[in-house]
Residue frames as qw, qx, qy, qz and C-alpha x, y, z in Angstrom:
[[0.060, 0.321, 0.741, -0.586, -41.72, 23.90, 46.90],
 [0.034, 0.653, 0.673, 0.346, -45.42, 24.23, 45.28],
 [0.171, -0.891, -0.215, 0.361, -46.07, 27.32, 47.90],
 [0.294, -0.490, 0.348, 0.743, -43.00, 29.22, 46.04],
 [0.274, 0.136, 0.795, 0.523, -43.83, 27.72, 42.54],
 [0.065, 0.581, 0.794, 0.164, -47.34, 28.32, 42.56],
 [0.113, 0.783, 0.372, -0.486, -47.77, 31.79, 43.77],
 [0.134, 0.410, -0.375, -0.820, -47.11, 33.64, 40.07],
 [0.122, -0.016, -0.911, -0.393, -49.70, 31.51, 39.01],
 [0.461, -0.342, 0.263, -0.776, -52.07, 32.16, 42.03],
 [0.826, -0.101, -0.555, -0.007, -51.20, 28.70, 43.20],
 [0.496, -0.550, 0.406, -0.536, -52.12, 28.28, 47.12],
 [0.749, -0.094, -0.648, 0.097, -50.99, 24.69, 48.86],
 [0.335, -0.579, 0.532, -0.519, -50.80, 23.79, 52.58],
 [0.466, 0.131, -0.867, 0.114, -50.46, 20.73, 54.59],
 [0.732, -0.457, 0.081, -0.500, -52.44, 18.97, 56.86],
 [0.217, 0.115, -0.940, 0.236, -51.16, 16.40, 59.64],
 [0.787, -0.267, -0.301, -0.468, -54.19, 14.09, 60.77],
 [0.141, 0.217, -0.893, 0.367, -53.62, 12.25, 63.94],
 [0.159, 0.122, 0.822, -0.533, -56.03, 9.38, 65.24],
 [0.532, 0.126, -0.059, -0.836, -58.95, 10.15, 63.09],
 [0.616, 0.026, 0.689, -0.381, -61.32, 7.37, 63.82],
 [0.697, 0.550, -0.204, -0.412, -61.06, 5.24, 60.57],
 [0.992, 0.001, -0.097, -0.076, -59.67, 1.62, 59.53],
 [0.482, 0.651, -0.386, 0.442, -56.45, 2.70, 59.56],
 [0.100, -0.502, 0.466, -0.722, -56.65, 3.88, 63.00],
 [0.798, -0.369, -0.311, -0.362, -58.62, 0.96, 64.24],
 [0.678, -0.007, -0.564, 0.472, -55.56, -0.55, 66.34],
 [0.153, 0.502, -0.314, 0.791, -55.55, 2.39, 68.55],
 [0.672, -0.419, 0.021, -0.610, -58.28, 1.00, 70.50],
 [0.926, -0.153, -0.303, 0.167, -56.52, -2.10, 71.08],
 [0.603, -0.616, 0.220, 0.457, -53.36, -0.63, 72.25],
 [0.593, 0.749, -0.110, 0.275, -50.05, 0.99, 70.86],
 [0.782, -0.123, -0.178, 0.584, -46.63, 1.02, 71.56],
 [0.225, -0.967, -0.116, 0.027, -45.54, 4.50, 73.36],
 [0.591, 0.637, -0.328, 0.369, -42.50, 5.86, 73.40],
 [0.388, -0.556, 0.667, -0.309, -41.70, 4.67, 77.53],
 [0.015, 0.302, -0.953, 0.003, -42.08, 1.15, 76.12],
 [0.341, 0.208, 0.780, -0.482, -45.64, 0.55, 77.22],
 [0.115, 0.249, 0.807, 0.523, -48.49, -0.59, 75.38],
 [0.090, 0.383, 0.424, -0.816, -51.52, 1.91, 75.74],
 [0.384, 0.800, 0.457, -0.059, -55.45, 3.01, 74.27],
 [0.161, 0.221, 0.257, 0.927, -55.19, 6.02, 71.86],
 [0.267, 0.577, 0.549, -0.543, -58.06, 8.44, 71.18],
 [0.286, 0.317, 0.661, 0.617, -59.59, 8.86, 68.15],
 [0.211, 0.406, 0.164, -0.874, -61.20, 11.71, 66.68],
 [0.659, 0.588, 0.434, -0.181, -64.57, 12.05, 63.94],
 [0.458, 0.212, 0.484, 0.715, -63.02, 12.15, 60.28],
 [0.103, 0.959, 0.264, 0.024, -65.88, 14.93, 60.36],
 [0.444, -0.838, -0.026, 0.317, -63.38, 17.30, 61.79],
 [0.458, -0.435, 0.459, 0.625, -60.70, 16.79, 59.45],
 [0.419, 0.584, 0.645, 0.260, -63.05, 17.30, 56.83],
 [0.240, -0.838, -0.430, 0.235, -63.92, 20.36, 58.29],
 [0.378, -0.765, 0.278, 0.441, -60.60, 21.63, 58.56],
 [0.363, 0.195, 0.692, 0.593, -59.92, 20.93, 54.66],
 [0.130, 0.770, 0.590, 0.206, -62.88, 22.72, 53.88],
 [0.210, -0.952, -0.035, 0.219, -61.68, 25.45, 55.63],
 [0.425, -0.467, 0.495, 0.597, -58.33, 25.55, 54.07],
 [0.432, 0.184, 0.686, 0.556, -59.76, 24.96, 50.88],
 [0.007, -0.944, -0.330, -0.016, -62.48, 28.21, 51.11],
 [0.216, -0.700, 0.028, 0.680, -59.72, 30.70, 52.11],
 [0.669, 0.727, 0.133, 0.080, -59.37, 33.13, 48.91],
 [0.895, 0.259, -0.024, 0.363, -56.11, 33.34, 47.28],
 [0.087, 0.843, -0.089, 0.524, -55.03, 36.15, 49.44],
 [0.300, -0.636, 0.656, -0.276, -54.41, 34.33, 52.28],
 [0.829, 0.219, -0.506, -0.095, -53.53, 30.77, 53.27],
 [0.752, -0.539, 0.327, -0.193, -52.81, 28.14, 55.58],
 [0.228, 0.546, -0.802, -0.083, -48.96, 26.56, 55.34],
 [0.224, 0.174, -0.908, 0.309, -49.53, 24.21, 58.24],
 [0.645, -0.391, 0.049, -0.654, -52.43, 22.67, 59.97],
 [0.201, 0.080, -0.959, 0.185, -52.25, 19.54, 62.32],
 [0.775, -0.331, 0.040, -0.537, -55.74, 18.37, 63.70],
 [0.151, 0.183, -0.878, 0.415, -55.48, 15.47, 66.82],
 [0.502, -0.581, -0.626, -0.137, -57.62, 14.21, 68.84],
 [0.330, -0.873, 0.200, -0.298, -57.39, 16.44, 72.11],
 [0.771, -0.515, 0.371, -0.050, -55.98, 13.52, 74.87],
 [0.897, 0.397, -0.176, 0.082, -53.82, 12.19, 72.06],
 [0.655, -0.574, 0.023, 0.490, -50.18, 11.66, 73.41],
 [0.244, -0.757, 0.288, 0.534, -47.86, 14.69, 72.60],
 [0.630, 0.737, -0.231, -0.084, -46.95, 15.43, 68.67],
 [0.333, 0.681, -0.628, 0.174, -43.72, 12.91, 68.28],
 [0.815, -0.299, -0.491, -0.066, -44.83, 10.62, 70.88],
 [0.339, 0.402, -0.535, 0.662, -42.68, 12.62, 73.37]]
């Protein structure tokens, strides 16, 4: 694991999960997706700004502290896991 590996080195890593960020990838969501009751349904999308953002911030902290995990979403998105 890079977080173990890296810290005698004063190597910092963390992970971001992106969900929905408004980009080509994510263009279907406006048409519909499959849900996990079967049904076919809009997403929401969020600005890519945001997940920029939230890199930037992860990438500013100084090598005293750090961020393992970060997940950015749109708000209304369904539930993490499609539950």
């Amino acid at each position: 694991m890079t977080s173990l590996d890296g810290r005698k080195y004063d190597i910092a890593c963390g992970q971001i999960d992106i969900g929905n960020a408004a980009t080509e990838m994510a263009e279907r969501m406006k048409k519909g997706v499959p849900q996990a009751n079967g049904t076919i349904a809009l997403e929401p999308t969020m600005d890519p700004a945001d997940v920029a953002r939230a890199v930037v911030y992860m990438a500013s902290l100084p090598l005293d502290a750090n961020v393992q995990f970060m997940t950015v979403m749109a708000t209304k998105m369904p539930f993490i896991g499609r539950g």
